[in-house]
Wavefront OBJ file of the C-alpha trace (Angstrom):
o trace
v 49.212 -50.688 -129.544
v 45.715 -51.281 -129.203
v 42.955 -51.432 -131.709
v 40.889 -47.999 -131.460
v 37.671 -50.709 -131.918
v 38.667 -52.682 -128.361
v 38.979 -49.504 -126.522
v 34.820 -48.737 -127.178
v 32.865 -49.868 -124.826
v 30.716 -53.524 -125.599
v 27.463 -51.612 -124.234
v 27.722 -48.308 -125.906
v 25.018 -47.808 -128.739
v 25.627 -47.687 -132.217
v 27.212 -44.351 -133.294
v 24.349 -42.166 -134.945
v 21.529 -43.480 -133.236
v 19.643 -40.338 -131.770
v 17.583 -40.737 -128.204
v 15.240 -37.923 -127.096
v 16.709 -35.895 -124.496
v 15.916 -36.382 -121.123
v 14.980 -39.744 -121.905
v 16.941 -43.017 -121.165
v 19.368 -43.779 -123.942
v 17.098 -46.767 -124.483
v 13.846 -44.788 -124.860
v 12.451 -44.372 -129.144
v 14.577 -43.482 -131.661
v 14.166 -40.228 -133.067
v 13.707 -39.070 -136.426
v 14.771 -36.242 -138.367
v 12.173 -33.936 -137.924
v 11.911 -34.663 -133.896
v 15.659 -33.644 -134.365
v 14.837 -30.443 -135.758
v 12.082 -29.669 -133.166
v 14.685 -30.099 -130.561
v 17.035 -27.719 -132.150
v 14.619 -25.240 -132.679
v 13.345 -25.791 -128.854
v 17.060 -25.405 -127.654
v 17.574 -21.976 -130.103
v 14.238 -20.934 -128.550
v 14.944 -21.762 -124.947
v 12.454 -19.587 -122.694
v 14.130 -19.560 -118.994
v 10.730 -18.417 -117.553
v 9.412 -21.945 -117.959
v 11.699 -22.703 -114.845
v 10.894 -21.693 -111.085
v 13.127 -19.739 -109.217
v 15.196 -22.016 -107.339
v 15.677 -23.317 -110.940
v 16.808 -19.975 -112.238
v 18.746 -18.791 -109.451
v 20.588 -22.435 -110.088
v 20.919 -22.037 -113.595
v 22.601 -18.345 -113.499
v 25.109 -19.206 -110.636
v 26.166 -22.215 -112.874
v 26.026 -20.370 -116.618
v 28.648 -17.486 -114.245
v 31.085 -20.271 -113.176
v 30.711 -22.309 -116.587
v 29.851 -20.192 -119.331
v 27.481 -22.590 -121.215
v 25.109 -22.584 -123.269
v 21.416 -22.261 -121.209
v 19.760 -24.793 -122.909
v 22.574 -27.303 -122.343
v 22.872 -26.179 -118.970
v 19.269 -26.800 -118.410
v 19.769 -30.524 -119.713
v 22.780 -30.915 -117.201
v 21.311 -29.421 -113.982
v 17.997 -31.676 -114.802
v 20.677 -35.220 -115.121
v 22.524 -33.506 -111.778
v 19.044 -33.048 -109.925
v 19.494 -29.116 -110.119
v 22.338 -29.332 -107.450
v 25.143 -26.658 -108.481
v 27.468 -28.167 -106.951
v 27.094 -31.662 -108.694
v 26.744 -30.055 -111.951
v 30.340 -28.596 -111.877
v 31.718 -31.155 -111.138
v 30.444 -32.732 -113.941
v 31.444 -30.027 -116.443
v 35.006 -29.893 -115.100
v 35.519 -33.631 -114.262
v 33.740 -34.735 -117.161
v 30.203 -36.731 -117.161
v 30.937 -40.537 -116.593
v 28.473 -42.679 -118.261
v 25.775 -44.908 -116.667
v 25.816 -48.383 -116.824
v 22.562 -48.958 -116.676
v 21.607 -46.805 -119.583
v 24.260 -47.759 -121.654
v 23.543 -51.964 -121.190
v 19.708 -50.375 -122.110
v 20.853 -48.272 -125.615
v 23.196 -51.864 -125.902
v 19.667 -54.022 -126.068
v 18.165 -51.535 -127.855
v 20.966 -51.074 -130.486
v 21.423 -54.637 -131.002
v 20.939 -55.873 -134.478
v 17.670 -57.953 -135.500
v 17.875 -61.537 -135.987
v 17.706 -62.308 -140.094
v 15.645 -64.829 -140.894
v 16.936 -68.249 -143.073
v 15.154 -67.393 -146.336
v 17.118 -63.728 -146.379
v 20.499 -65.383 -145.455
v 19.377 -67.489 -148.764
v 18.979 -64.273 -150.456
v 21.888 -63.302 -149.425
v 23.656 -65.821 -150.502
v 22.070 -66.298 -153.369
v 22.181 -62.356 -154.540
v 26.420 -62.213 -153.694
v 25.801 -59.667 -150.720
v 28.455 -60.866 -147.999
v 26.981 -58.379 -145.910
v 23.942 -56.100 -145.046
v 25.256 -52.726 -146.126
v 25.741 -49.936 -143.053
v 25.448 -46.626 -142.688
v 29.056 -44.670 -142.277
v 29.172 -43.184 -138.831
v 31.733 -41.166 -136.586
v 33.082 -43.314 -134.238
v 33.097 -41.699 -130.702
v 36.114 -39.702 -129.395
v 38.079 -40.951 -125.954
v 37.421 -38.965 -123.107
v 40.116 -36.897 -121.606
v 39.259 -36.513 -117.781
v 40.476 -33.505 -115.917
v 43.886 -34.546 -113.718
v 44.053 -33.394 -110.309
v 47.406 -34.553 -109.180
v 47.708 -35.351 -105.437
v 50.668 -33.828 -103.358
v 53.211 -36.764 -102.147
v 54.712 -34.768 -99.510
v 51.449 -34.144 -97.789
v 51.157 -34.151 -94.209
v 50.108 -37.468 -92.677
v 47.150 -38.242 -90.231
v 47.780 -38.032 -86.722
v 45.589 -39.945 -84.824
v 44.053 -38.929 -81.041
v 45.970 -38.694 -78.260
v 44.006 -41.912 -76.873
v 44.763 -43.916 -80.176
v 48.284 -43.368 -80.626
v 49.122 -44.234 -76.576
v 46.888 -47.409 -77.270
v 49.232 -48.445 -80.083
v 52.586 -47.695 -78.534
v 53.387 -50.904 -77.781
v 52.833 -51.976 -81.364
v 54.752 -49.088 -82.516
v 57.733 -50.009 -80.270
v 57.536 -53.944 -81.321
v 57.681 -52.882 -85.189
v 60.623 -50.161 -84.373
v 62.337 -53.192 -82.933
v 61.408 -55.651 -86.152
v 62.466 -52.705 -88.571
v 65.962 -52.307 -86.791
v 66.973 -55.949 -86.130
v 65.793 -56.115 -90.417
v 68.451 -53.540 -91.007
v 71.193 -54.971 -88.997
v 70.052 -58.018 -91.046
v 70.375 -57.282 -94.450
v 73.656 -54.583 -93.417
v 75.443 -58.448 -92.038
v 74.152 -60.434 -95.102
v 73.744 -57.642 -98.050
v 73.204 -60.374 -100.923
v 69.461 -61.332 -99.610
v 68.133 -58.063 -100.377
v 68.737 -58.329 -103.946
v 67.964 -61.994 -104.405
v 64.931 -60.970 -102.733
v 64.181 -57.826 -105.534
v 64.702 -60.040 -108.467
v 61.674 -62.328 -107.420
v 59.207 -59.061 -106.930
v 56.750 -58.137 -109.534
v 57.393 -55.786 -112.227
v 54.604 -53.529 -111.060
v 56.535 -53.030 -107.569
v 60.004 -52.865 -110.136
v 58.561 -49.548 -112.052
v 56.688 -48.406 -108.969
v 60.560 -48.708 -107.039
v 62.127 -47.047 -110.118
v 59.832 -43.931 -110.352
v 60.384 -43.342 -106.229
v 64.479 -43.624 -106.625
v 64.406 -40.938 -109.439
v 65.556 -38.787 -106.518
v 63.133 -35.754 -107.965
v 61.572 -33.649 -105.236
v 57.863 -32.981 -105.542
v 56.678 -30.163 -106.389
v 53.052 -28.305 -106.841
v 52.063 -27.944 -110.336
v 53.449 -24.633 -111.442
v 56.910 -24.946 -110.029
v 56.992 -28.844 -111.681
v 56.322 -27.052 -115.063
v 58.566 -24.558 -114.224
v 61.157 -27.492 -113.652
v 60.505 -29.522 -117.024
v 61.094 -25.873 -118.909
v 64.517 -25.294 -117.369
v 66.026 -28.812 -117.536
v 64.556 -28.829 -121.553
v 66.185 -25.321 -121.865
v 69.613 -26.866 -120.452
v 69.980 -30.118 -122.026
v 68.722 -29.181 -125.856
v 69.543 -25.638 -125.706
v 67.614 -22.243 -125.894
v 64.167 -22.436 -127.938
v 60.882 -20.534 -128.975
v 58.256 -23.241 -127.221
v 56.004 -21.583 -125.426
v 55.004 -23.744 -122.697
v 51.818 -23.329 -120.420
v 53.031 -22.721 -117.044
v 50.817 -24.357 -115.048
v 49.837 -27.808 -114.203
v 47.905 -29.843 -116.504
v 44.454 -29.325 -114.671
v 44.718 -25.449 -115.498
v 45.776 -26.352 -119.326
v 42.286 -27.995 -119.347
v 40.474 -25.415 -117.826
v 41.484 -22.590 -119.658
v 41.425 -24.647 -122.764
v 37.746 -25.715 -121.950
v 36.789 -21.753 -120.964
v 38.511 -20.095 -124.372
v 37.526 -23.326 -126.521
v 41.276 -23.778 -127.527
v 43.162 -26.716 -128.636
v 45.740 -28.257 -125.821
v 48.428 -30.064 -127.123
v 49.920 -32.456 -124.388
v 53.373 -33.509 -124.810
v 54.603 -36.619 -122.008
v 58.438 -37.682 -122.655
v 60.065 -40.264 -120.533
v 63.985 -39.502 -120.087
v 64.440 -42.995 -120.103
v 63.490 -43.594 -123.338
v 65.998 -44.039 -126.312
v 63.782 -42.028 -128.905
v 62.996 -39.049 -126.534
v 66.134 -37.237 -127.596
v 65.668 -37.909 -131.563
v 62.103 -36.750 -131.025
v 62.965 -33.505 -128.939
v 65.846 -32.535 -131.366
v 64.022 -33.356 -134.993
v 60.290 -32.813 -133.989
v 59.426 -30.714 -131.305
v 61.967 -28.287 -131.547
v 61.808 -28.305 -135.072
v 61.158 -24.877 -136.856
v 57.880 -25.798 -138.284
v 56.167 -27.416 -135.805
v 57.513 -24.364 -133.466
v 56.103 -21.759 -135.974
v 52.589 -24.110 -135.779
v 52.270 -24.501 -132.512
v 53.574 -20.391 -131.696
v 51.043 -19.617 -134.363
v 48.018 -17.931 -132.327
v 45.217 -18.856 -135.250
v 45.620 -22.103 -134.165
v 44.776 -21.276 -130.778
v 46.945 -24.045 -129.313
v 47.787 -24.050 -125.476
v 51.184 -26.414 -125.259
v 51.418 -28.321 -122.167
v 54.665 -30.890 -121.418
v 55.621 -32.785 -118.841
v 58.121 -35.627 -117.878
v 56.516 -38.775 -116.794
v 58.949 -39.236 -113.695
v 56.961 -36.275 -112.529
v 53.769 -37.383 -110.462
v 51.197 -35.286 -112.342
v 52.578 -35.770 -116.072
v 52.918 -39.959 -115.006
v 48.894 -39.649 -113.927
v 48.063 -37.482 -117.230
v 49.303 -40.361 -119.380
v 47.704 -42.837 -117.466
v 44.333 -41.184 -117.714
v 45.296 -40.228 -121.753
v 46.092 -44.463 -122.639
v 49.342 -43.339 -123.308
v 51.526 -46.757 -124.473
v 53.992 -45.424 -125.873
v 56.629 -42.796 -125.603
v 57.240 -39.829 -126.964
v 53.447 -38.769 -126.461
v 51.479 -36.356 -127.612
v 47.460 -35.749 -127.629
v 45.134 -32.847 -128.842
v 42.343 -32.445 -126.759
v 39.760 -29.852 -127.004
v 36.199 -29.507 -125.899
v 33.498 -30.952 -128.829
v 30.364 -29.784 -128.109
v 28.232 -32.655 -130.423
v 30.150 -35.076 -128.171
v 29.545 -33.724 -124.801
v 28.181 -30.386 -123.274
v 30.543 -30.377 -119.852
v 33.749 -32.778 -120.822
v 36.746 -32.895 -122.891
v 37.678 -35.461 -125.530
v 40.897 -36.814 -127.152
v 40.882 -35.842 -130.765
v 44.505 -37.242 -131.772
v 47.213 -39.035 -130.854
v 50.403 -39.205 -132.014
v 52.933 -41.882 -130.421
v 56.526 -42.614 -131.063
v 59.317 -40.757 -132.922
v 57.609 -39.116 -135.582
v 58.677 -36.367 -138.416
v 57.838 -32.980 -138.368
v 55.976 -33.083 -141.753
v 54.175 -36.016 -140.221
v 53.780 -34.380 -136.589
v 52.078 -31.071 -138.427
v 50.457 -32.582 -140.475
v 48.937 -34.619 -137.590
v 48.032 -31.618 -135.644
v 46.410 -29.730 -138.878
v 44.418 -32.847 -139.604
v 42.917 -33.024 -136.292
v 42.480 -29.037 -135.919
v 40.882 -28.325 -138.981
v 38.138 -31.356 -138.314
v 37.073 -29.605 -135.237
v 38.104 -25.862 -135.925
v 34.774 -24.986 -137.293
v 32.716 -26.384 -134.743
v 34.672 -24.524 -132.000
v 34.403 -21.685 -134.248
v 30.528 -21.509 -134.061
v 30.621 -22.535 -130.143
v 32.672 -19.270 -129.971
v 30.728 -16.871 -131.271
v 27.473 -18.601 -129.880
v 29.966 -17.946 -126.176
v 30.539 -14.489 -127.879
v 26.833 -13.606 -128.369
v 25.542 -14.769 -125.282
v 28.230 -13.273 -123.641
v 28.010 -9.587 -125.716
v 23.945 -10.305 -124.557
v 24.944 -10.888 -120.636
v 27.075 -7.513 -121.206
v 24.593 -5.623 -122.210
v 21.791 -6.889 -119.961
v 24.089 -6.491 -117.119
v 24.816 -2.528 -118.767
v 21.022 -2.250 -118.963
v 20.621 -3.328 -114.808
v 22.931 -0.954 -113.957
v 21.979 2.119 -115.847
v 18.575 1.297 -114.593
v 20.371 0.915 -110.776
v 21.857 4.377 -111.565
v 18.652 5.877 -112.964
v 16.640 4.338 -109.866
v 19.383 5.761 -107.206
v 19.409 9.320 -109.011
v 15.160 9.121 -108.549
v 15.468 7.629 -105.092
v 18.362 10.642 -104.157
v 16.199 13.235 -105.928
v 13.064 12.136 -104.058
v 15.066 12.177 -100.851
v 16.280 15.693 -101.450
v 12.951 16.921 -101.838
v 11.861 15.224 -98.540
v 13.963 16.950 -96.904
v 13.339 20.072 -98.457
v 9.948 19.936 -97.869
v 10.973 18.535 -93.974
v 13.274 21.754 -93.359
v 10.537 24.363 -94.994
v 7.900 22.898 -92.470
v 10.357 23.259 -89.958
v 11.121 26.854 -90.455
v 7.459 27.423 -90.993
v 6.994 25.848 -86.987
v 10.257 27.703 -86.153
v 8.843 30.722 -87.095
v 5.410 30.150 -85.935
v 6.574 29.511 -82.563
v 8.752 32.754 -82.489
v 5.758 34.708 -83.070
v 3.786 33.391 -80.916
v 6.332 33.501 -78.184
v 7.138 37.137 -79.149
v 2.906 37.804 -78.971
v 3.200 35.997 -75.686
v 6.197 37.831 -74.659
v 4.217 40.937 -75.809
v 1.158 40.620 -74.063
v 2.847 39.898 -70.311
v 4.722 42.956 -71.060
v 1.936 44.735 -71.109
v 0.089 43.051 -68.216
v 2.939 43.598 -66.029
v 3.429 47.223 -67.128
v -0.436 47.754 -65.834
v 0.627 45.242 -62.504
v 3.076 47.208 -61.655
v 2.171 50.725 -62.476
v -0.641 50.067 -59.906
v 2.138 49.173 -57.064
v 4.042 52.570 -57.381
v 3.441 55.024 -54.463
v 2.230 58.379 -55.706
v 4.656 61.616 -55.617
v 5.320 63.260 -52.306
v 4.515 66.354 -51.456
v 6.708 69.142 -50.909
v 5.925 68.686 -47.114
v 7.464 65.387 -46.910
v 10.981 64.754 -45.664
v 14.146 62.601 -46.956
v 13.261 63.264 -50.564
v 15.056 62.522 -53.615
v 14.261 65.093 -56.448
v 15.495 62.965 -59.925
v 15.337 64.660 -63.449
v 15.508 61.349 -65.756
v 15.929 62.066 -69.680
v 13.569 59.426 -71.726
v 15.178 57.509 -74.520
v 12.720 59.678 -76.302
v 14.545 62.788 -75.651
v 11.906 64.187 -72.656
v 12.629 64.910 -69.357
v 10.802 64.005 -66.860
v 11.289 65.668 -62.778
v 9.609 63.826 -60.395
v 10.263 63.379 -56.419
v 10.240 60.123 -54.797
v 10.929 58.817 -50.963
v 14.996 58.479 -49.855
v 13.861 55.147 -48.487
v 12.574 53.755 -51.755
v 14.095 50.402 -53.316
v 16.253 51.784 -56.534
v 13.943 48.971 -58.294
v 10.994 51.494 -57.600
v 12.708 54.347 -60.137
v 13.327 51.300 -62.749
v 9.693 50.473 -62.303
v 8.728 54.068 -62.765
v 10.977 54.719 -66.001
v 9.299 51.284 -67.503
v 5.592 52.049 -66.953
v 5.838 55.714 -67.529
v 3.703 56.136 -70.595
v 0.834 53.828 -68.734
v 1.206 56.270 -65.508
v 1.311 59.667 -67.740
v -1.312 58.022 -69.792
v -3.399 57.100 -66.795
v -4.304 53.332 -67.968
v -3.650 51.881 -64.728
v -7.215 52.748 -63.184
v -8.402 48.910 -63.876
v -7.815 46.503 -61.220
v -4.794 43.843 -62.935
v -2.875 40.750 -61.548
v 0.465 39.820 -62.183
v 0.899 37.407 -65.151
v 1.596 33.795 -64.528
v 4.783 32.240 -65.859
v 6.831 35.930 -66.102
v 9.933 37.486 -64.612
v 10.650 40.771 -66.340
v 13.986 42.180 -67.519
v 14.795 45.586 -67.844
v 16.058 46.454 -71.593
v 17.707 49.515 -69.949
v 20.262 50.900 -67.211
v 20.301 54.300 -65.404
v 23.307 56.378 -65.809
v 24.406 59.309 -63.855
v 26.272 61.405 -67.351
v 29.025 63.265 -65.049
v 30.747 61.904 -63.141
v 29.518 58.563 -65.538
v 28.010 55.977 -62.870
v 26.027 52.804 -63.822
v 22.904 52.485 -61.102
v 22.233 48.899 -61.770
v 19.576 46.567 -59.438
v 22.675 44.017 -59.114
v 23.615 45.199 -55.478
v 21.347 46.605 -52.886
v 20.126 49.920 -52.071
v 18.004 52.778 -51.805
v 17.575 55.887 -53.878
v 18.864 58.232 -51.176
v 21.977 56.440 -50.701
v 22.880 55.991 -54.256
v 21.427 59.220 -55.814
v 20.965 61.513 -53.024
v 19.005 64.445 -52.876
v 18.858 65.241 -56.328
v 20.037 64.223 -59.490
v 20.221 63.639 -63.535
v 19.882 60.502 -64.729
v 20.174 59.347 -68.358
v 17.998 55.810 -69.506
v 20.638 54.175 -71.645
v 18.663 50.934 -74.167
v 20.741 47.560 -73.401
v 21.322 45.980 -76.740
v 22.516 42.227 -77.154
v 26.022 43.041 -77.868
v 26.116 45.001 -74.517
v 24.513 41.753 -72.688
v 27.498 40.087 -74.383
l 1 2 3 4 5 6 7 8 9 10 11 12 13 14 15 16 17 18 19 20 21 22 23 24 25 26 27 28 29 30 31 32 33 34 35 36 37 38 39 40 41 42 43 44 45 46 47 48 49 50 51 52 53 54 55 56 57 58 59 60 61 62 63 64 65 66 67 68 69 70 71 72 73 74 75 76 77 78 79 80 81 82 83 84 85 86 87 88 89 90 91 92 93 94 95 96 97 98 99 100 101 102 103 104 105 106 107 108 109 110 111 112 113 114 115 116 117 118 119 120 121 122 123 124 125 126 127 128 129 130 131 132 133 134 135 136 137 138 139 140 141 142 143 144 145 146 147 148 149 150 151 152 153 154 155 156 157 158 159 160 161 162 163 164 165 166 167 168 169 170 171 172 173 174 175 176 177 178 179 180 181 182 183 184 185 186 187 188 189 190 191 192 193 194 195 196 197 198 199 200 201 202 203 204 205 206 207 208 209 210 211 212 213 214 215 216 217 218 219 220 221 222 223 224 225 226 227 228 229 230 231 232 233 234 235 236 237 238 239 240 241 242 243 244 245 246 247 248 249 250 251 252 253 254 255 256 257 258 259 260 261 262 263 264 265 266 267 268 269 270 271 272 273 274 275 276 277 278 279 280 281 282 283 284 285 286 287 288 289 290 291 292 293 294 295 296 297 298 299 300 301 302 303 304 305 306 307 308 309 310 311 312 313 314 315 316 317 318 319 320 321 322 323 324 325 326 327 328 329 330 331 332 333 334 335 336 337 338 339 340 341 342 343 344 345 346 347 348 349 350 351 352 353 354 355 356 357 358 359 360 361 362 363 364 365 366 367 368 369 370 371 372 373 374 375 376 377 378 379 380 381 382 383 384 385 386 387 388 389 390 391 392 393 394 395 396 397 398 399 400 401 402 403 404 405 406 407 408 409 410 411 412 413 414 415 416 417 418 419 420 421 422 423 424 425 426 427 428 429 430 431 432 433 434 435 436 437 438 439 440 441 442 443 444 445 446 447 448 449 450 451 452 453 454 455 456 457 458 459 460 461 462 463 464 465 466 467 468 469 470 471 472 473 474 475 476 477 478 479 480 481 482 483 484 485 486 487 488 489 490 491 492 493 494 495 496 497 498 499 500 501 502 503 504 505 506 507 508 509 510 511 512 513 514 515 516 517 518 519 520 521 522 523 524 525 526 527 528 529 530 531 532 533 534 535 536 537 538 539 540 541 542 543 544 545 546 547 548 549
């Protein structure tokens, strides 16, 4: 195995030297109470200092991310305030700049002692300058995406692939006469395999495993059913998903993820399984929920547990790595806070796991209920928006039922108006036409006269009234005469008056002879001699609506 020194980077500062933020990582060190005017800045953090395109940026990533605002802030500002960039970055991890890392390198580097304090030195019995003890930096652990094998290939244009038939039909014919080649002479193919490189060996080996690919959760699916069958029945309780949604939900519920690679092909695998994992107490540890561990396990001849070990430094099997989400190391990425390689005990293995836990459990402790708060604080600010919303749509529906309140009252109030005024109107050209057409009915004949109709007509007042009138006359002359009889026995209709404009009258009444019962309406034609005769009784009956009806 490796040294843990040669995997740190030759350009990476020492550990413990503090930059200001937002500042190259060779900009002026900082001292302790700059330090504590940051952290009071950052536990103050005002989000009205920022415009709006900053805040709407810096709410749509705190919903997707959950962070912290004032380390959001500090990401969106190194991401340019693009959203998109800056979740990548939190997921992915942030990859570290060259340039300001060869800077913090210069910066970091140690100054030159002088010849009369190496004499001192010397002289004194120091063999070296004493140093300050620091925390060496934790490894990384990026976020695996693993990439489908059985995806579907390109197909170029129409165009393209009829330009290259020819070359596709001259490397059929290569391929085929190769076949028929090494089928005649089968001893060159493996001469031929023993001088390729090992690289092309392991790469040949992991494609003739004959394992179908799979997406993620039906591949962890897979390694939990052949584990089940060949060391029997146990109380692991593996995450099934792939490894990318280990991380994430590891990252979102700040939770310890325990990644376990085995290689079947190994001869300690089996021991390891058997005496370690499936031991009793590193089952009741890991099953344990106040250690808030997410297991995750895979099988190297699987694609995406072969590209989690690569990206982990993994050199030596059985594997196994706790990774969790340290906020003094980095605000967006995940780091590698053990590893434990080769067939271990499970006294050993535990006491591994509770070594590396309890380091870090207290400072995922307070970046939980910092989460917590500043979640319980977006709760209730979102409770206060919408009982306000609520409170604003009961004032807006309350002001909109008085509108209309107030719109149907003036309404009726026009309604009404205009019935009145129509009924005056109505009123008044009664009256006109009464006096019109009083003026237009012939007088009574005299007894002299001939073909005369003598007609006793009972009021709907109770009088009767006798009057003669021509046999010739229209029966629309006796209606008349019925309608305008209190002008004519009242002797209003002296003036001179014109017919009003705009009118046709109706008669609210019908004239009915009582015995035998007949109905003389002005529907049909004719005269009172022909209907009547020479004499009769007539009764004035009103017309109400229901009758009209």
């Amino acid at each position: 195995m490796r040294d843990a020194s040669s995997l740190k980077p030759a350009s990476e500062p020492y550990p413990g030297q503090l930059f200001s933020p937002g500042s190259p990582k060779g900009g002026r060190q900082l001292d302790i109470s700059d330090v504590a005017v940051m952290v009071m800045a950052d536990s103050d953090f005002d989000p009205s200092q920022l415009n709006e395109n900053q805040q709407e940026a810096l709410g749509t990533y705190t919903a997707v991310t959950n962070q912290e605002p004032s380390a959001a802030v500090r990401l969106l500002e190194r991401s340019q305030w693009n959203v998109q960039i800056a979740i990548a970055k939190f997921f992915d991890g942030e990859a570290p700049d060259p340039v300001e890392e060869a800077r913090a390198s210069l910066s970091a580097s140690p100054a030159p002692v002088s010849q009369s304090a190496r004499r001192e030195t010397l002289i004194n019995g120091f063999a070296r300058s004493p140093r300050p003890h620091v925390r060496s930096r934790l490894d990384p652990a990026p976020r695996i995406v693993p990439q489908p094998e059985n995806q579907n290939m390109y197909r170029p244009p129409f165009l393209l692939r009829l330009l290259f038939t020819p070359f596709n039909l001259l490397y059929r014919l290569l391929s085929g006469s190769l076949r028929l080649f090494t089928y005649l002479f089968p001893f060159l193919p493996r001469l031929l395999a023993g001088s390729s490189g090992g690289r092309a060996q392991s790469r040949g080996q992991r494609d003739t495993t004959g394992r179908r690919p799979l997406n993620p959760r039906d591949t962890a699916a897979r390694f939990a059913r052949e584990l089940e069958e060949e060391y029997g029945h146990h109380d692991l309780s593996f995450f099934e998903n792939g490894y990318a949604q280990a991380y994430d939900l590891a990252k979102k519920d700040l939770k310890f993820l325990l990644v376990v690679l085995l290689s079947p092909e190994h001869d300690d695998t089996s021991d390891f399984v058997r005496s370690t994992l499936l031991s009793s107490e590193v089952v009741s540890y890991i099953n344990d929920p106040a250690n808030k561990i997410i297991l995750w396990a895979g099988s190297v001849q699987d694609s995406e547990a072969y590209q989690v070990s690569t990206a982990l430094n993994c050199s030596k099997f059985p594997f196994a790595a706790v990774v969790a989400h340290i906020p003094q190391d980095s605000s967006t990425s995940m780091s590698t806070i053990a590893r434990i390689t080769g067939s271990t005990p499970p006294s050993a293995f535990v006491a591994r796991l509770q070594s590396a836990i309890s380091q870090h459990s207290a400072t995922l402790e307070r970046a939980r209920a910092s989460r917590n708060e500043q979640q319980a604080t977006r709760n209730l600010r979102e409770e206060q928006n919408s009982a306000y919303e609520r409170s604003l749509a009961q004032d807006r529906e309350r002001t909109r039922q008085r509108r209309e309140e107030e719109e149907a009252r003036l309404r009726a109030e026009r309604e009404a108006r205009a019935q009145a005024e129509a009924a005056e109107r109505r009123a008044r050209n009664f009256e006109q036409w009464k006096l019109w057409r009083a003026q237009s009915i012939p007088p009574e004949p005299t007894m002299l006269a001939e073909e005369v109709s003598r007609v006793s007509v009972r009021m709907p007042s109770g009088e009767r009234v006798v009057r003669k009138f021509r046999a010739e006359a229209d029966m629309e002359e006796l209606y008349a005469f019925v309608e305008c009889y209190d002008i004519l026995s009242s002797g209003r209709s002296s003036a001179e008056v014109g017919e009003p404009a705009n009118y046709t009258h109706i008669y609210r009444f019908r004239l009915v002879s009582p015995l035998p019962r007949i109905v003389y309406d002005l529907n049909g034609s004719g005269t009172i001699g022909s209907k009547i005769g020479r004499s009769g009784n007539i009764l004035v009956e009103p017309i109400d609506d229901e009758d009209e009806a």
